[in-house]
Residue, then its C-alpha position, 0 to 999 in steps of 0.5 A: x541082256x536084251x534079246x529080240x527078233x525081227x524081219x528085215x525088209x530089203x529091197x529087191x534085188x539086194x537081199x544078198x548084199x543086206x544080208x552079208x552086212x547083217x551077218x557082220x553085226x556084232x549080236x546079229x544071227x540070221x536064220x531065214x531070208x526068202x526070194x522077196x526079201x523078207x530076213x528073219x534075225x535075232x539079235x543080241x544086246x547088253x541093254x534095251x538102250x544098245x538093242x535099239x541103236x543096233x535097230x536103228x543102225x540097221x534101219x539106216x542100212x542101204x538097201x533096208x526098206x524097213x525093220x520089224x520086232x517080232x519078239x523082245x525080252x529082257x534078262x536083267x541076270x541071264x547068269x541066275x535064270x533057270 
């Protein structure tokens, strides 16, 4: 399992729209935006592979400007972790 976050940088304007997309990813939680864009995410994936494909879609995603990680880690058993 890969978990990760990052801030999403839309461009201005069309925050909301980038942000209802976002919401309707599979593995992607929202929990801050402000006026100027900025989406703060986490996100969720089976394997760095798919973590990355999910960055890269998002990148792709009309009205995103740019995606930054902020945070990354892997749990190769999340089911044995203390």
């Amino acid at each position: 399992m890969n978990i990760s976050s990052a801030i999403v940088y839309a461009q201005p304007g069309r925050e909301p729209a980038v942000r209802a997309r976002l919401s309707s990813m599979p593995g992607v939680e929202i929990h801050a935006a402000s006026e100027d864009g900025k989406i703060v995410i986490t996100l969720e994936s089976e394997s760095d592979r798919s973590a990355t494909d999910q960055y890269e879609a998002i990148g792709r995603e009309e009205g995103v400007l740019n995606i930054a990680m902020v945070y990354q880690q892997t749990e190769s058993h999340p089911d044995q972790e203390i």
